[in-house]
C-alpha positions as CSV (number, residue, x, y, z in Angstrom):
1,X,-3.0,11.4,4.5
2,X,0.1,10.4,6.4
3,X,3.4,13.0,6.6
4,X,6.0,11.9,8.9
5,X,5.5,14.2,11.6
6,X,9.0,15.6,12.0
7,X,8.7,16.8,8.2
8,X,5.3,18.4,9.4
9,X,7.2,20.7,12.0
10,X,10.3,20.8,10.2
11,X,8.9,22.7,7.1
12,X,6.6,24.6,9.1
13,X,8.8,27.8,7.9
14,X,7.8,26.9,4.0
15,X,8.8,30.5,3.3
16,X,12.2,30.3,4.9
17,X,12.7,26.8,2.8
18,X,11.6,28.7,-0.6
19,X,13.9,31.6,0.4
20,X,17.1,29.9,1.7
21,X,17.2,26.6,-0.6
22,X,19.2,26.9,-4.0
23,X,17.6,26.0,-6.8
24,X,18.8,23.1,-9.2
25,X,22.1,23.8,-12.1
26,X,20.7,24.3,-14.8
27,X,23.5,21.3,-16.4
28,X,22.0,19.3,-13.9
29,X,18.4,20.1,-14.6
30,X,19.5,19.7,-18.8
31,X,21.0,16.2,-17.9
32,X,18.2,14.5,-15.8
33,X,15.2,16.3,-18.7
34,X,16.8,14.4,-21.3
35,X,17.7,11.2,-19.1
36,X,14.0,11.3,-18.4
37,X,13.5,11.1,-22.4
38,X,10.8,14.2,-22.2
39,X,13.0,17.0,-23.7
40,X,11.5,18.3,-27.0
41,X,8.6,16.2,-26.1
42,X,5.7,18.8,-26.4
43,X,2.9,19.2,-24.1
44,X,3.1,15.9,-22.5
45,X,2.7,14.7,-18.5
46,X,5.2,14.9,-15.8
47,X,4.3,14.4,-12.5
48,X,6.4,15.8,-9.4
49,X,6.1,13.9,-6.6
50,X,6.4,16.2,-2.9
51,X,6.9,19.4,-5.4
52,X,7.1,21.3,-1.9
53,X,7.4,24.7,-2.7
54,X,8.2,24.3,-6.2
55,X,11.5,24.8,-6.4
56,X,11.9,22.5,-9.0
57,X,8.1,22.5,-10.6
58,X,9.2,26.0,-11.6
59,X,12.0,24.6,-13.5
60,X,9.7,22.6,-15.1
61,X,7.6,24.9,-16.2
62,X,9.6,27.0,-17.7
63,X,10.7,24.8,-20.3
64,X,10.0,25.3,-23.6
65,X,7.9,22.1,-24.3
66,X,5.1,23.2,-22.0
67,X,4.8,20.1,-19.6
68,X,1.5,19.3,-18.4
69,X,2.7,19.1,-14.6
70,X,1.2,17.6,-11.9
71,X,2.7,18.3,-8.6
72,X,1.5,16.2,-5.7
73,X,2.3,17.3,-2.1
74,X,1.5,16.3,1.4
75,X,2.5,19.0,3.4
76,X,-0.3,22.2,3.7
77,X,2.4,25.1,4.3
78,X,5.0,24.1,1.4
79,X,1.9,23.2,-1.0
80,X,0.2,26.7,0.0
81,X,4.3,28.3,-1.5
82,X,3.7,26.2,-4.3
83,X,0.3,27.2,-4.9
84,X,0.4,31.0,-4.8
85,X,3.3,30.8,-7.4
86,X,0.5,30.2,-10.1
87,X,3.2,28.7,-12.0
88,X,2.1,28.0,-15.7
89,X,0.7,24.5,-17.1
90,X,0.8,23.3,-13.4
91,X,-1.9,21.7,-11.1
92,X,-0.8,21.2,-7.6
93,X,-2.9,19.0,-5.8
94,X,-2.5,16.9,-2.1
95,X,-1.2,14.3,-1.9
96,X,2.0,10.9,-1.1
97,X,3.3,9.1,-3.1
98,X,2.2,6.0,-1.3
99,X,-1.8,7.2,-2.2
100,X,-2.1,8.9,-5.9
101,X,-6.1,8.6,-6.2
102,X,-7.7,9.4,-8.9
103,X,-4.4,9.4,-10.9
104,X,-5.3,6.9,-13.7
105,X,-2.5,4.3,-14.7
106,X,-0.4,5.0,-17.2
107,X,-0.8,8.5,-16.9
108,X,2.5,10.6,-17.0
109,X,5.5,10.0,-19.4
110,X,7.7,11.1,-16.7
111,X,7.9,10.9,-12.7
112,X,10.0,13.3,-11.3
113,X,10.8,13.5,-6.7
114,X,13.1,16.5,-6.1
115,X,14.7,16.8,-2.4
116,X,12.6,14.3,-1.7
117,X,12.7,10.7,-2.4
118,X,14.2,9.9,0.8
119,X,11.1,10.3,2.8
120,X,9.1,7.8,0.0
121,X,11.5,4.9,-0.2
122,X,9.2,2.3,0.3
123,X,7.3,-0.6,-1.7
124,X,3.9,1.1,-1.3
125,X,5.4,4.5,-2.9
126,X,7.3,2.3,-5.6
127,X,4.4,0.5,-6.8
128,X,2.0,3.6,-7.5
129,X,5.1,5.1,-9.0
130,X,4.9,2.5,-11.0
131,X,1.6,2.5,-11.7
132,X,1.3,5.5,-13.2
133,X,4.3,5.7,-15.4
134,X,3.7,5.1,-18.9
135,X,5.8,1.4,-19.7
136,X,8.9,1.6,-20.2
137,X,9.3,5.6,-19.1
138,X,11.6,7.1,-16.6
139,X,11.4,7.7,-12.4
140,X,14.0,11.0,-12.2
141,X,15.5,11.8,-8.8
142,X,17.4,15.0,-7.7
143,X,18.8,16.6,-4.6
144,X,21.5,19.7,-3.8
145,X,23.6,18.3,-1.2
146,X,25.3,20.9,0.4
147,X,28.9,19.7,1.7
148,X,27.7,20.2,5.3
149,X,24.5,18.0,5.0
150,X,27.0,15.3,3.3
151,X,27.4,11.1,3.5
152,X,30.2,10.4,5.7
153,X,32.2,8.7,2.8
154,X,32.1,11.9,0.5
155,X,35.4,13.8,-0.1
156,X,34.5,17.4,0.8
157,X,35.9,21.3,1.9
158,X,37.6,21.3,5.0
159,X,37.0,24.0,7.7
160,X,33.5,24.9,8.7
161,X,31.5,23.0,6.0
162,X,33.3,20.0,7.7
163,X,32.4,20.6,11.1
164,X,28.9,21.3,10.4
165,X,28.7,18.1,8.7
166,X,30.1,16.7,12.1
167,X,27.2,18.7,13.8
168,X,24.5,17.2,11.3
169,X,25.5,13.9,11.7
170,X,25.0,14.2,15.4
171,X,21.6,15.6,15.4
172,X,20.4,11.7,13.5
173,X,17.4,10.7,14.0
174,X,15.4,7.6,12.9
175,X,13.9,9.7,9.9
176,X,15.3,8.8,6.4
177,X,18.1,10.8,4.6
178,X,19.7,11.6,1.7
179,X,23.0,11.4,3.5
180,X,22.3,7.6,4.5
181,X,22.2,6.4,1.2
182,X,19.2,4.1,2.4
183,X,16.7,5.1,-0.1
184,X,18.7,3.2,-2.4
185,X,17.6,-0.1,-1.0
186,X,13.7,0.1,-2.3
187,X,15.3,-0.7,-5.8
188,X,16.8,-4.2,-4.6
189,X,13.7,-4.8,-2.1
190,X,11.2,-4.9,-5.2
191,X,12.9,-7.9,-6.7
192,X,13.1,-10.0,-3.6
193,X,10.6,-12.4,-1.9
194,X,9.6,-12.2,1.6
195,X,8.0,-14.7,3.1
196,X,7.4,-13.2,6.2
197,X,4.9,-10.6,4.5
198,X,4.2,-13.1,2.0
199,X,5.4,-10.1,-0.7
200,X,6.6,-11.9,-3.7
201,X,9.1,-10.7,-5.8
202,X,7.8,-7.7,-7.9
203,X,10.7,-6.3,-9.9
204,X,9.5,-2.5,-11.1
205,X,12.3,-0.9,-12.1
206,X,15.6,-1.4,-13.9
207,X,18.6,-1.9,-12.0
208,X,21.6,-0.4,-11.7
209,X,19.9,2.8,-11.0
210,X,21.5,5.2,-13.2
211,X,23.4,8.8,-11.0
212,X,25.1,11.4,-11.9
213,X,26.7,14.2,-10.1
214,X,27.6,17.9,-10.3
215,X,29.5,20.3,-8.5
216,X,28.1,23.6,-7.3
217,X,28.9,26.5,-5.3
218,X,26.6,29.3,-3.8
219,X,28.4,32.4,-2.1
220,X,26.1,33.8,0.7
221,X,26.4,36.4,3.7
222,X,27.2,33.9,6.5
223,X,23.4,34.9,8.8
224,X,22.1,33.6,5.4
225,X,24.4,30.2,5.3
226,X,22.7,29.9,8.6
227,X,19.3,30.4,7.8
228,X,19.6,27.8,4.9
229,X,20.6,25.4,7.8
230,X,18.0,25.9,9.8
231,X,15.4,25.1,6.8
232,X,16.6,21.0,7.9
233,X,14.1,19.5,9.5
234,X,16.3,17.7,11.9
235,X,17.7,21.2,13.0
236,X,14.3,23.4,12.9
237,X,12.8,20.6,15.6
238,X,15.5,21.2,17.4
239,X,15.2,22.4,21.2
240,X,16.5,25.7,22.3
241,X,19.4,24.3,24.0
242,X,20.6,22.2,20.9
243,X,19.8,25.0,18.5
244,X,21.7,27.4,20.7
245,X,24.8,24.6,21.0
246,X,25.1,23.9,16.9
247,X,24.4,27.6,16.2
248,X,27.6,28.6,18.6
249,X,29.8,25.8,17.1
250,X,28.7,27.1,13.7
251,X,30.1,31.1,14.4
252,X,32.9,29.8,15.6
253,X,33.8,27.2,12.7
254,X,32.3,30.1,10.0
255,X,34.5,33.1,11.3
256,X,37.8,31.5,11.3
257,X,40.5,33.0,9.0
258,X,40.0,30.1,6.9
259,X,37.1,30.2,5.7
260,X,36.7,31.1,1.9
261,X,35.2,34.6,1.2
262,X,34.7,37.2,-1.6
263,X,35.5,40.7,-1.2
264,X,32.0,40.8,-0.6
265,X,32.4,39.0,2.5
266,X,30.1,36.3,1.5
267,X,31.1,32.4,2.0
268,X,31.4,30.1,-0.3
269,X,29.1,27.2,0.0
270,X,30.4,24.3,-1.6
271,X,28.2,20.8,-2.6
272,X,26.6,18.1,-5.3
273,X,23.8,18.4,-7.2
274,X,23.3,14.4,-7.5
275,X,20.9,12.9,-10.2
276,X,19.7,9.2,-10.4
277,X,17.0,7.3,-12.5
278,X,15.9,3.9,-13.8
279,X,13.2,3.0,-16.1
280,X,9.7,1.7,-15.3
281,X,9.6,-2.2,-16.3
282,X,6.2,-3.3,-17.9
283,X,3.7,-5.4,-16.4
284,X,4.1,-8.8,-17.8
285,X,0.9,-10.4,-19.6
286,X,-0.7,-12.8,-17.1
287,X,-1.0,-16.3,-19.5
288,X,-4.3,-17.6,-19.9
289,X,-4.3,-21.5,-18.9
290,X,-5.4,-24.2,-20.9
């Protein structure tokens, strides 16, 4: 079962990542339920793709309409989180998105990837997606993006959360991204031909995909602000050099006079909570010849 292997070191810490990562608005959470065209909808399926350690899944199950949840992830520390939570109406099981077996087609009325499309943003992922979405129902995405772990092109707070975004940009690797925006490209992908592959054009999904933002902020004591950064992948495989190097810039950016705090001395932690979707197009009926 393949698990790009900087994820596999990166979230070896599942605790930390259950501990240190916010949870979802609950305006945001609200918005994408009833984009997804399951609120009030009783007792049916929803499957959450790389539920990690169910920081959304327990969302989800708290609702009132008692989703039968299926949450499907890869990675054996973050499932194990997910797991022990015992949440109710859920069945975890392992899994990609690129390989749902024994998942019969047609099987949820809703497909939900929190934190986490980024790392399936591929044909193979698109078409069991596809596969088992009920025709015509709705692929939900969602992701905090703290202002430090932004896209370039996004307005954001000045002082420390802008220097760290400097600092994450430099630690790029060639693993996928929110912040790149690439995952976006699967959705014009499925309707193009390649001859090179010989992968015809297989259209999946509706386009424009649908997004949506909201703003957040989280106030935290600053050693926690840096234990939330160290629950990125690309900075928990760090070396000790470079993890030494971005955690000195970060002091020194974090305890300027600048920086926004309550008379609690906590920081305020600015960001996005950013929503997209797009509805599963049905399988055309092959014509019989004559």
């Amino acid at each position: 079962m393949s698990i790009a292997s900087v994820a596999q070191t990166g979230f070896a810490s599942s605790t930390a990542y259950d501990t240190h990562r916010p949870s979802y608005p609950p305006e945001a959470v609200n918005r994408l339920i009833q984009l997804l065209e399951i609120e009030g909808q009783n007792g049916v399926k929803v499957l959450d793709l790389a539920a990690g350690t169910g920081k959304f899944t327990q969302l989800l199950s708290a609702r009132p309409e008692s989703y039968e949840i299926i949450a499907v992830e890869p990675h054996d520390g973050m499932r194990k989180e997910l797991e022990d939570k015992q949440l109710k109406n859920v069945t975890v099981r392992k899994g990609t998105a690129e390989n749902l077996e024994g998942i019969p087609d047609q099987e949820f009325s809703a497909v939900v990837a929190a934190q986490a499309f980024h790392w399936m943003a591929n044909m193979d992922a698109l078409r069991e997606i596809h596969r088992v979405l009920k025709p015509t129902a709705v692929l939900g995405l969602i992701w905090n993006i703290e202002d430090y772990n932004a896209p370039k092109d996004w307005q954001i707070h000045e002082g420390w959360q802008s220097t760290m975004r400097d600092v994450m940009h430099e630690l790029e690797d060639d693993h996928p991204r929110f912040r790149d925006q690439q995952w976006k490209k699967v959705f014009d992908e499925q309707g193009s031909s390649n001859p090179i592959s010989l992968h015809s054009a297989d259209t999946l999904f509706g386009l424009p995909i649908g997004e949506e933002s909201f703003e957040f902020v989280r106030w935290l004591p600053k050693e926690d602000v840096w234990k939330t950064f160290n629950t990125y992948s690309q900075v928990a495989n760090l070396d000790s050099d470079r993890l030494s190097k971005a955690e000195k810039t970060f002091w020194e950016a974090i305890d300027s006079s600048e920086t926004e705090v309550d008379e609690q001395g906590r920081v305020a932690v600015h960001g996005k909570t950013v929503i997209a979707w797009t509805s599963s197009i049905p399988d055309m009926p092959l014509k019989s010849g004559g």
